[in-house]
N, C-alpha and C positions, 0 to 999 in steps of 0.2 A: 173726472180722474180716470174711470177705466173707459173711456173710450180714447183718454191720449195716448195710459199703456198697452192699449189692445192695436191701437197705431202704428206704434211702436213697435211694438212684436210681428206684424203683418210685414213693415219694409224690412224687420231683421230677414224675414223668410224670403219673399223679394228675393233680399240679394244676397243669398244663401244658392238662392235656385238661379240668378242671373250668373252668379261664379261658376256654377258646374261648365264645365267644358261644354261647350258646343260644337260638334263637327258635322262638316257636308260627309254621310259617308260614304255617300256615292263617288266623290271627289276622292278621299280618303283610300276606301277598298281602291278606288281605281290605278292609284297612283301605286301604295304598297302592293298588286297585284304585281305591276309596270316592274317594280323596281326585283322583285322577286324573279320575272322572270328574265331580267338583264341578268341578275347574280348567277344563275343558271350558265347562261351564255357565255358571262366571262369566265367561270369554272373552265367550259368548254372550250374555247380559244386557247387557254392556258395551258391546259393539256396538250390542244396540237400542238404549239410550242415548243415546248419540253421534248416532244417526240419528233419535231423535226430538226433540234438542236443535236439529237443520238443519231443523227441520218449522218450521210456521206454530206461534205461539204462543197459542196459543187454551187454554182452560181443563180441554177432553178432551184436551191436548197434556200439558200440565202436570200432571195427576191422572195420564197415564198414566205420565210420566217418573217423580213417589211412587211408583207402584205398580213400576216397575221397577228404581228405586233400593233400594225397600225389600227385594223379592227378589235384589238382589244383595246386600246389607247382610248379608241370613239367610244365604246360600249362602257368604258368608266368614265369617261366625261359624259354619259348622257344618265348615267346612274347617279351621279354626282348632282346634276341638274333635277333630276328629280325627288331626290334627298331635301335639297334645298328647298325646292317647291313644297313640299311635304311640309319641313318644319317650317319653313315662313308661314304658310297658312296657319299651323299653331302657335305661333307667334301672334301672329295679328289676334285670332280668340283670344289667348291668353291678354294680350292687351285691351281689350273691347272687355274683359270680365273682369281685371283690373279695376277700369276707370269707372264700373259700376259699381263693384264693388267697395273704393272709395268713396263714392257718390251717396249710398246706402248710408254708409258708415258716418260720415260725415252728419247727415241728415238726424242720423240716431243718435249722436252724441248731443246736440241739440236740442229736439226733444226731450229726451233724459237728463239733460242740464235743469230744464223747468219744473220736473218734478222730482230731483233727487235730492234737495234739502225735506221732502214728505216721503215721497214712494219709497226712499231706502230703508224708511226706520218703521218696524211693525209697531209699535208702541204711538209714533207719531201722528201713524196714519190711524190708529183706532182714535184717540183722542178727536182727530179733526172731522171724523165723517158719524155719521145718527144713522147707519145702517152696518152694524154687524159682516152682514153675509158678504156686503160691497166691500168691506174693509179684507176677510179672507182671500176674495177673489182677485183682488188687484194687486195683494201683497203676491199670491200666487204667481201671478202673470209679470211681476216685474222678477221676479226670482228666476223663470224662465226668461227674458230678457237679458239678466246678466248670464246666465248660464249659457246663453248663444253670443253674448259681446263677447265671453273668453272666446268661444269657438270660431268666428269672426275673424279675433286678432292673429289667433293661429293657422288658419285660411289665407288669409292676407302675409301672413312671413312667409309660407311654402311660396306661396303664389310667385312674389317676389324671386323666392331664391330659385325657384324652375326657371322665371323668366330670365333670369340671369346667364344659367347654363343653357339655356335653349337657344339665348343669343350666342355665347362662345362659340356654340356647336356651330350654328351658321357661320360662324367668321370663320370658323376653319373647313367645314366646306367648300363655302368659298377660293382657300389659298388654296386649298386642294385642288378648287375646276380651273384653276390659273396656273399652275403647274403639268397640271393631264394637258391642259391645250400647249404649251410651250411644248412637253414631250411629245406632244404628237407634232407637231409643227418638226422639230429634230428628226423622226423617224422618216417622215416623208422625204424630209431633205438627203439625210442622209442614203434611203434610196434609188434616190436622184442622182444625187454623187456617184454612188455607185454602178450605175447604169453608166454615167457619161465615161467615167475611170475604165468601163469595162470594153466599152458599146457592146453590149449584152452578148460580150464573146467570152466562150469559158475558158478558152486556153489564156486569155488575160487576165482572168479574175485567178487563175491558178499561179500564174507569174506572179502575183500581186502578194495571193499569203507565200508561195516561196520565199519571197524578196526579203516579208515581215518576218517569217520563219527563222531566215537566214541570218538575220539582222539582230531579231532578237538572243539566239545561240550564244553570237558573235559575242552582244554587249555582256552577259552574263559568263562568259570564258575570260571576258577583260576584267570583269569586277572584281573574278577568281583568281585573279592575278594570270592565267594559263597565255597572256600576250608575250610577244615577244619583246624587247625592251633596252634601251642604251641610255644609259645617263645622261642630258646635255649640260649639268649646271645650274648652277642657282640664280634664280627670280625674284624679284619685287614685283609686290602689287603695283599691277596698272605695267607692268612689263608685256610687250609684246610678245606670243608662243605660237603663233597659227594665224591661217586664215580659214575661212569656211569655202569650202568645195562650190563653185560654181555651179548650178544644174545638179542634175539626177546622176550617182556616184556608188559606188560601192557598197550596198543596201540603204543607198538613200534614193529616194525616187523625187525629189528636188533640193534646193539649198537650204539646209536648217543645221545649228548648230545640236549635238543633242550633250547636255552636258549633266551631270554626276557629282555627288558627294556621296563620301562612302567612308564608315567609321570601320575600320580592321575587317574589311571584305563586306559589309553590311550598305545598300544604299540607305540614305536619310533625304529628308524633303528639301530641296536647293534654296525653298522657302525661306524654312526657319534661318538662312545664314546671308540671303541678298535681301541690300536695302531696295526700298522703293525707288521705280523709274519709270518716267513716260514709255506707253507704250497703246499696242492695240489689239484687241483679244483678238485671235482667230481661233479658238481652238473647237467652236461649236459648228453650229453649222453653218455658218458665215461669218466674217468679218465683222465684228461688235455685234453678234447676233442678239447676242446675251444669254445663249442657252450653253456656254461653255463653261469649263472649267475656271474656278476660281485662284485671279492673277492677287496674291495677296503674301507680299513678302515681306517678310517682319526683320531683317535681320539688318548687319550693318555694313557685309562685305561690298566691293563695288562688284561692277558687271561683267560677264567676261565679254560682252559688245558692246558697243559704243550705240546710245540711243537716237533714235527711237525704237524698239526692241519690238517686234512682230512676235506674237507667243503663240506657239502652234498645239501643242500638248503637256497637258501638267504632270504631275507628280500622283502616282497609285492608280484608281479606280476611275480613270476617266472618260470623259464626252464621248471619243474615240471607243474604248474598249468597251462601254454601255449599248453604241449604238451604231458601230459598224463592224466591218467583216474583220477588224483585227480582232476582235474580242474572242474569233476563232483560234489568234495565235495564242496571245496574252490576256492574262486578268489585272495585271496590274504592270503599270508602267514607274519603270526605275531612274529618272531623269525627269527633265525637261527639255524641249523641241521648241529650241528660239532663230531668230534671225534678226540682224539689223536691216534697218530702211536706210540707213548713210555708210558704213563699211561691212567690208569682209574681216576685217582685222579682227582677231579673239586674245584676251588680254588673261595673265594670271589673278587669280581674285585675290590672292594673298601670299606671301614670300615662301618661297622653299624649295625644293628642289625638280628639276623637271627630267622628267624622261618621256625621250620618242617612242613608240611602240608601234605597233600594227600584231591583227590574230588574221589568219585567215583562214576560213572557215570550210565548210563540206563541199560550198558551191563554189570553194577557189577565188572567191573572192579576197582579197588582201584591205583588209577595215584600217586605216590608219587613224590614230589617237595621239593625245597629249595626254601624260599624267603630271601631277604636280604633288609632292610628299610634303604635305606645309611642315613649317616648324613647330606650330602650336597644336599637343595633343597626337591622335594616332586619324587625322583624318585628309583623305587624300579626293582630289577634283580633278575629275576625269573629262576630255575634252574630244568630241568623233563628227567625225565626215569632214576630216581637216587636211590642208596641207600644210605642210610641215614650211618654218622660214630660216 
């Protein structure tokens, strides 16, 4: 009898001691050293940023902010990589001291199955055994047995519930190092873009925010109502009002429709009010890049183009103002910047009244528009870089 409970007690301790964490910590120090001194670094890059964002805005301003953003991009994707490293290696321990400590446990239920109709009861076990001292010592030692089975079962639920969140933690590292790589993939691209838009000439990169400067004024003096304006009559949805400007035009630097909803001078997301339609994201850094703005329109108006709709820029805080030099003009875009793949033709989304307008701005530019004053509500669709039919 006590050399089964003394058995017994010996694998409780086993895998008492097989569960304590294991770590390399040569591995360990190495890596938390690693990542410590990335955190350092990105601090540092972060900083330059900030201070070359309050510089003058010149085009070695802007190539240098790429070149700084991009080295920060890198130094959290590789802080991210080794985060991951980090916890997967406790992961795997935590898993290897798991499946021993199961193992233990398992074993020791077993054993203790054999003798717990005798070993649990002190009464039972004096009757059966003709040695006194044996009968103390064994009740002794199963009582510390149970006192380590509780401690065991409580071992065993933390363990679990770490190993739970230590997996989440990995999954979202994870989306995290798949994110940093798309945004740096963006940065890169866009300057590239930049570069080609400029050919690393600064009097073009100054034409470029002029134009954005100009353009933006513009749209925000139109919203304000401060355009100039004539009534033409009333419109049905799906009524023909405009075409879109052929080529680069009156603060447009090519053909794109940029179009407006605006509730009593206020813009609102064009989103919430056009239904779905085939189309093809441009609005990142390439052509279905995937790292664009989100084409996701929930509402039930029709289009004001005829599809396939090319989408250039979305609505608020987008691809554009995150990651290139407009974000010098604007932080948030008021519209959407569409085009068709089969017409110029731009249609009213919904009945009401229409006026021609044009603002023209500091730089003598003359912006021609369509506004349309629906009958439903106080909300009005504002339509630029058009000619008028």
């Amino acid at each position: 009898m006590r050399k089964r409970v003394l058995k017994i007690f010996f694998i409780l301790i086993l895998a008492i001691l097989v569960f304590s964490p294991r770590t390399d910590a040569f591995a360990q120090g190495s890596a938390e050293d690693k990542i410590k001194r990335l955190s350092e670094e990105i601090a540092r890059y972060e900083a330059e940023i900030d201070k070359l964002k309050s510089q003058a805005s010149t085009l070695s301003n802007q190539i240098a902010q790429y070149d700084a953003q991009i080295k920060l991009t890198s130094l959290k994707i590789e802080e991210t990589a080794e985060q991951i490293f980090l916890l997967t290696g406790r992961i795997g321990q935590l898993t290897e001291s798991l499946d021993a400590l199961n193992s233990a446990f398992a074993s020791r239920a077993r054993e203790t199955y054999k003798i717990a109709r005798v070993g649990g009861n002190f009464y039972l076990l004096l009757v059966s055994s003709s040695d006194l001292s044996s009968v103390v010592s064994s009740f002794h030692y199963l009582q510390k047995i149970q006192s380590a089975d509780r401690d065991l079962l409580v071992r065993l639920k933390n363990a679990q519930g770490v190993y739970i969140e230590e997996k989440k933690d990995q999954e979202k590292l994870e989306s995290n190092l798949k994110i940093q790589q798309s945004n740096l993939n963006s940065q890169k691209a866009a300057k590239s873009k930049l570069l080609t838009d400029t050919k690393n000439d600064e009097k073009k990169y100054q034409d470029l925010l002029a134009q954005a400067r100009a353009e933006f004024e513009a749209i925000q003096a139109i919203i304000a109502g401060k355009g100039q304006e004539e009534e033409a009559g009333k419109v049905k949805d799906g009524d023909k009002i405009a075409t879109v400007i052929a080529g680069p035009s009156c603060n447009s630097s090519g053909s794109h429709l940029h179009f407006i909803v605006s509730t009593n001078g206020q813009s609102e997301n064009p989103f919430n009010f056009l239904a779905g339609v085939d189309h093809e994201n441009c609005s990142g850094s390439s052509c279905g890049g995937g790292d664009g703005d989100s084409f996701n329109p929930g509402g039930s108006w029709s289009w004001p183009l005829k599809s396939k709709i090319r989408f250039y820029q979305g609505y608020g805080a987008t691809w554009a103002v995150k990651n290139t030099w407009v974000g010098r003009i604007y932080q948030f875009h008021n519209g959407i910047d569409v085009d068709s793949t089969s017409s110029p033709d731009v249609f009213a989304v919904k009945s009401g009244t229409m006026f021609r307008g044009s603002y023209t701005g500091i730089d003598g530019c003359r912006l021609r528009y369509v506004r349309v004053d629906h009958d439903e509500g106080d909300i009005d669709t504002l339509y630029l870089h058009i000619n008028y039919i």
